[in-house]
N, C-alpha and C positions, 0 to 999 in steps of 0.2 A: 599419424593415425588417418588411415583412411572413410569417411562417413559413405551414404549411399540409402537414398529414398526413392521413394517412385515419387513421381509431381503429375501433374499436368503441365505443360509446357503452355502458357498464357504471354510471353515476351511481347508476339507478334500476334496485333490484333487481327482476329479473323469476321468476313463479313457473314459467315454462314454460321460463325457461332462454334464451329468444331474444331478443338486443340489435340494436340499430340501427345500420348502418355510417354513421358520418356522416365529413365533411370538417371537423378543426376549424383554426381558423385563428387568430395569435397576432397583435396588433400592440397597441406601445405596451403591454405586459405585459398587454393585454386578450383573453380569450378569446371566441369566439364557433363556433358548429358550422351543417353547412349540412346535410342529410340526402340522402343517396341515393337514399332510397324504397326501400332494400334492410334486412331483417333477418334475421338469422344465431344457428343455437347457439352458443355459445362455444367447444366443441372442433373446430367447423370455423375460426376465425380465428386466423391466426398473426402474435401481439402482436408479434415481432420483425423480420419483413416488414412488416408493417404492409399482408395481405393478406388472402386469402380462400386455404384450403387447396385444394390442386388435386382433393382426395378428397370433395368438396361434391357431393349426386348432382344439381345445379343447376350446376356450376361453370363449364360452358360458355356460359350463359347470362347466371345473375348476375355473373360476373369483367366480360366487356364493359360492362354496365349499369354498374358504379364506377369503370371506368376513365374511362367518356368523363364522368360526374357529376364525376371530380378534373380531367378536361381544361378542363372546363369552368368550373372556376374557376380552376383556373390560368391560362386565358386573360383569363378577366374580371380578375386581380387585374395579371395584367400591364399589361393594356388602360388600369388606373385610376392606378399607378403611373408608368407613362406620360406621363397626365395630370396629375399630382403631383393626385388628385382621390380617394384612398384614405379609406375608410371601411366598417364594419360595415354601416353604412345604405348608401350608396351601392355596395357589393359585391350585398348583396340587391336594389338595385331592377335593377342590370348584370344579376344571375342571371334575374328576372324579368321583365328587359325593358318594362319599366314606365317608367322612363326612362334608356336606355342614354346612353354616354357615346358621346357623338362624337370622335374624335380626328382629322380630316381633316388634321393636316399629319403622320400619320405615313407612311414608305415605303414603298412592297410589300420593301425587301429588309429593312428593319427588322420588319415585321411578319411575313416568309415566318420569319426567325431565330425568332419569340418563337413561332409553331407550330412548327418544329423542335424547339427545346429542350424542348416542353412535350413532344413524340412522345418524347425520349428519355429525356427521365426517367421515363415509363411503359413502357418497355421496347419504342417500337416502332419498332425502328431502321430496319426495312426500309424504310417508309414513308417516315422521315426523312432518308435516302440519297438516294430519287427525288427528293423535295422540294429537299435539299439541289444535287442535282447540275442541275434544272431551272433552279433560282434562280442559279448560279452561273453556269451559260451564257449565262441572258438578262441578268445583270448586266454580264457581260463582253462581251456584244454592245454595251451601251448606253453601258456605261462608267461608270454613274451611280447610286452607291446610294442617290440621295435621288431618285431615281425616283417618280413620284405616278402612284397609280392611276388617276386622270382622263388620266394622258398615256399610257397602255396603251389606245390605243386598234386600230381594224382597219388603217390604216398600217402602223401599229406593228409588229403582227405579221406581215403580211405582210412587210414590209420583214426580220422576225427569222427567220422562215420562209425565205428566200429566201438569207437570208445562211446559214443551218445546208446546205441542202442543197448550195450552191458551197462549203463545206467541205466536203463528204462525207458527211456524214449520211446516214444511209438511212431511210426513212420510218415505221419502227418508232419510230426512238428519234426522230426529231421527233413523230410522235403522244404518245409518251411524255412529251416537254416540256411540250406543248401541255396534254394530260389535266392534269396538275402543276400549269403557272400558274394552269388554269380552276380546278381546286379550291379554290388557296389566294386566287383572285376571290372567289369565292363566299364562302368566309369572311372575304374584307373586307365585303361585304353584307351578311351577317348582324351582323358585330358593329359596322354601320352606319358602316364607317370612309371608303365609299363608296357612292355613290346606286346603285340599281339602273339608273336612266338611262343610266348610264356605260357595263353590261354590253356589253363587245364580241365577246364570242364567236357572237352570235348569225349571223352568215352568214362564220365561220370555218369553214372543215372540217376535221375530223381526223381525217386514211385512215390506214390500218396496208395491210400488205400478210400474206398469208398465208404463218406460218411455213413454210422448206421442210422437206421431211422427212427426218430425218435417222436412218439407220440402217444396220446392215448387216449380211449374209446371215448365217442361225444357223452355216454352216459354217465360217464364219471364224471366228465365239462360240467353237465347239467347240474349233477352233485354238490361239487360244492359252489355252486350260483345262488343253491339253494340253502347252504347254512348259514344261520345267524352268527354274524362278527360283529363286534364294538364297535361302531365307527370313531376314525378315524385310529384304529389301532394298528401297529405292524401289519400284522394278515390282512385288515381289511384293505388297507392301500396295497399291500402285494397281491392278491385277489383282484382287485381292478385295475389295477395296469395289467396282470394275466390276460383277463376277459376283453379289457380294451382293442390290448394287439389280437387276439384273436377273432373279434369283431371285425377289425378293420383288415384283414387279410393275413394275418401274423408281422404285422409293421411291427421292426424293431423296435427295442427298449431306446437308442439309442434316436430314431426319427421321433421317438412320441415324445422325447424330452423335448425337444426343440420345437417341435409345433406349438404355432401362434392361430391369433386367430384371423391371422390373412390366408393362412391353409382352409380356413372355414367358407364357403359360402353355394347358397342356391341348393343346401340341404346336403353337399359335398363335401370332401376332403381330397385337397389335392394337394400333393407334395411331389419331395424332390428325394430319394430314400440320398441319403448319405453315401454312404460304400460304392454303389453303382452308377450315380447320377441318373437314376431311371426315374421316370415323372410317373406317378400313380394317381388316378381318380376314381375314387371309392363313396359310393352312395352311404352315407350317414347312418346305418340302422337301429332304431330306437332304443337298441344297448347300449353302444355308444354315446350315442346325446346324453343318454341318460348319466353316463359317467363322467362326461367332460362335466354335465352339469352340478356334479357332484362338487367340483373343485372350482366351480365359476368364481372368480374374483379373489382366489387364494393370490396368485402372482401377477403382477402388473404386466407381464411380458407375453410367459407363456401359457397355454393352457393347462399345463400340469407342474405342482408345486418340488419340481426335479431341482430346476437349475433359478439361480436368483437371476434378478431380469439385467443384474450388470454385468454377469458373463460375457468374457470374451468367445466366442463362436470355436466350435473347435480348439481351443488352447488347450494346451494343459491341464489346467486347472477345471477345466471343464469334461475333459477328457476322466480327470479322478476322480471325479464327482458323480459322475454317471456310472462309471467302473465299481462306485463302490454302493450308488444304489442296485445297481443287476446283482448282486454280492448278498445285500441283505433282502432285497425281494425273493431269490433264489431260495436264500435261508426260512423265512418263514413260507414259503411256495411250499416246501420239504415238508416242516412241521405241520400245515394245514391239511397237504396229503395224507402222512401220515395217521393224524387224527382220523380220519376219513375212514381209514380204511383202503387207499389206494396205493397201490405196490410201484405201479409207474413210475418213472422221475418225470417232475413239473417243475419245468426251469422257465422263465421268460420265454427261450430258445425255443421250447415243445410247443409255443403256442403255434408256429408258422408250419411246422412237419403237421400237427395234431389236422390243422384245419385242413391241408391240403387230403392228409389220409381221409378223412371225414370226407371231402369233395368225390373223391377217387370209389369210395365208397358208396357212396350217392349215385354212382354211375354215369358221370362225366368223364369225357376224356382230357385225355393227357395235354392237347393241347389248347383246352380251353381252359386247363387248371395252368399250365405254363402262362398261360396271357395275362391270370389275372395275378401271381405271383410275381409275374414282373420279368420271366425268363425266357429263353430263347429254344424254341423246340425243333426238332429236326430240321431239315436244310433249308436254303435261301427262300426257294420256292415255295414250302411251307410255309415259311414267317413272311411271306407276300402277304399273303389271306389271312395269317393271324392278323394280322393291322388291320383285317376290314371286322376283326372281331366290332357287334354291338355293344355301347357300354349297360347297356340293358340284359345281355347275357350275364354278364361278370354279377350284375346285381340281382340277379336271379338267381342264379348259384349261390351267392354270398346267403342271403336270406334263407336260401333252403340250408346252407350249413347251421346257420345259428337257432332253427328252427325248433322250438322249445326249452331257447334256453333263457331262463331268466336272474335276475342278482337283487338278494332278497337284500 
C-alpha cells in the first residue's frame, strides 16, 4: 500500500524560518518526499490540515500551485499501481516523464474514476460532479465500462451526440459532456495511456447556445420586500437570502453560505466568489446589514445559518448541503411569486440577471455593469481603465439599483 500527504519539510533547521512543502510518500515502511517548488514560514502552515493557512498574503496563488504538485502524484502513483509497477524510482521517472509508464489496456471509465477520486480528495468536488455526471452518461450510452480510448472515436461521438439530443438534451448540457470527455482525453495523452493519433475531437464541434435572460422588473423586487411572512418560516429565509444576493450584486447562493465575518469590515464585504476566484468589494447597503443582522449569532462560524460551523470547506458534504438549500429556497421563491401574483421565475439565480437588467435600465453602461459583476468587457485595452473603475461608482449604482426597496 502506497500512503502520500503533503508536510512541511522541518528535518533541516532553517535560520530564516522558511521550510519546504513537499509530498512525502510511504511504501513498504520506506519513506521518500517529492518537492513542490513551494516554501513557506511555519506560522502560515497548518500541521493538522496538512495545508497552507488561508491568511498567507500569497495564498491564492501558492494553494493552486500544491494542489495540482499532490494531483499530480496522486495520479502518477495510481497510474503505477495499476500497473502493479510501483517504485520510489519509477514514481520519479512517471513525475518526470523521462520514462512514463504506459498502461494501454486501461478504460476511460476506469481512468475518468482515478481523476475523480484524486478531484475529491483535494476538495474539488465541483469539477468532479461535471466529470462524474459526463462519464456516467456516456457509459450508459455505451453500456461498457471497459470502453478503450482508441474506440472513442468521431462515430462514436456523433453517434453519442445524437443519441443525447432525441433524449432531450439541450445543447448546453451536451457541450457540457463533450467539454468533460475532451478534458479527461487529454489527460489520457499526457499520461501516455493513449497516442495522440487517436485524438478525435479534432473536427467535433462543441456549440452552446446563449443563456436566456432571466430577470424580473425591480417593481415586483419591491413587492414582495413588502409582504408580510412569519419569521423565521420557509419563505421568509428564502425571501432573504433572494434580497440578500441581490443587495450585494447577485453574490451566489453558494459565496453567501460561506461568508464569515472576516468578509465583514469598515462597513464592507469583501470576498473571494468561489467559481472564478474574483475578489469583490461591495459597500454594505442597509438591506443587507439589516439581514445579516437578522441571523446574528444563529451560527458560530458563518454569518448565515446554511452550513454548520464544522464543515469541511468545499467537500462533499458541503457541496449537498448547499445543493439542497438552492433546491428548497428556489421551491418556496416559486410559491411566494406565485401568491404574488408574479408570472416571472424567481430562482436564487434571477437575483444576479434581475439586478444587472435593473442597472442596464438605469442607464449605465455595459462596462461599468461588467466591473461591478465581476466580468471582463471588451478588449485588453478596455479592461486597462476598467481597473481605474472608482469603488465609489460600483456603490453608487448599487444604491441606485436598490432604491426603494425595503423588507417588511
Amino acid at each position: 500500500m502506497v500512503y502520500y500527504k503533503t508536510i512541511l519539510d522541518e528535518r533541516r533547521p532553517r535560520t530564516d524560518g522558511i521550510y519546504p512543502i513537499v509530498i512525502r510518500i510511504t511504501f513498504n515502511r520506506q519513506n521518500t518526499t517529492i518537492s513542490t517548488g513551494t516554501r513557506v514560514e511555519k506560522q502560515y502552515w497548518d500541521e493538522k490540515s496538512c495545508q497552507l493557512k488561508s491568511n498567507h498574503p500569497n495564498y491564492s496563488a501558492i494553494n493552486p500551485s500544491v494542489l495540482e504538485a499532490f494531483l499530480k502524484v496522486q495520479r502518477a502513483v495510481h497510474l503505477l499501481n495499476d500497473a502493479n509497477e510501483f517504485s520510489f524510482e519509477a514514481l520519479r521517472e512517471q513525475l518526470t516523464e523521462k520514462k512514463p509508464v504506459i498502461i494501454r489496456n486501461i478504460s476511460f471509465y476506469d481512468f475518468a474514476q482515478g481523476i475523480i477520486k484524486d478531484m475529491l480528495e483535494v476538495n474539488r468536488v465541483g469539477n468532479a460532479i461535471v466529470y462524474r455526471t459526463a462519464v456516467n452518461r456516456l457509459t450508459d450510452f455505451c453500456d461498457n465500462k471497459k470502453l478503450k480510448f482508441t474506440q472513442i472515436d468521431y462515430a462514436f461521438l456523433e453517434k453519442f451526440k445524437r443519441a443525447l439530443i432525441k433524449d432531450g438534451a439541450k445543447p448546453n448540457t451536451v457541450g457540457n459532456y463533450f467539454r468533460s470527455i475532451r478534458a479527461l482525453y487529454n489527460k489520457a495523452i499526457k499520461f501516455k495511456i493513449v497516442d495522440r493519433s487517436y485524438y478525435p475531437f479534432i473536427d467535433i464541434s462543441i456549440k452552446t447556445e446563449k443563456t436566456a435572460k432571466r430577470a424580473i422588473p425591480v417593481g415586483q423586487l419591491k413587492k414582495l420586500g413588502m409582504v408580510f411572512l412569519e419569521k423565521n418560516s420557509p419563505t421568509w429565509h428564502a425571501r432573504n437570502y433572494f434580497l440578500l444576493s441581490f443587495s450585494l450584486i447577485g453574490i451566489s447562493f453558494t459565496d453567501l453560505a460561506y461568508l464569515t465575518s472576516r468578509n465583514l469590515s469598515d462597513g464592507r464585504l469583501r470576498y473571494k466568489r468561489r467559481k472564478t476566484h474574483k475578489e469583490y468589494d461591495i459597500k454594505l447597503t442597509d438591506l443587507a446589514s439589516h439581514i445579516f443582522g437578522l441571523y446574528r449569532g444563529r451560527n458560530s462560524k458563518y454569518l448565515l445559518p446554511i452550513l454548520h460551523a464544522n464543515i469541511i470547506p468545499d467537500s462533499m458534504e458541503a457541496k449537498k448541503i448547499i445543493a439542497q438549500w438552492i433546491k428548497t429556497t428556489n421551491k418556496w421563491l416559486k410559491r411566494l411569486a406565485q401568491n404574488n401574483g408574479i408570472q416571472e421565475e424567481v430562482t436564487t439565480y434571477v437575483a444576479r440577471h434581475t439586478w444587472a437588467t435593473t442597472a442596464k435600465r438605469l442607464g449605465y453602461s455595459n462596462e461599468v455593469i461588467a466591473e461591478a459583476l465581476g466580468h471582463e468587457y471588451g478588449n485588453k485595452i478596455t479592461n486597462i481603465y476598467l481597473d481605474a473603475f472608482d469603488k465609489e461608482v460600483i456603490d453608487s449604482l448599487n444604491e441606485k439599483v436598490l432604491e426603494g426597496l425595503y423588507l417588511k
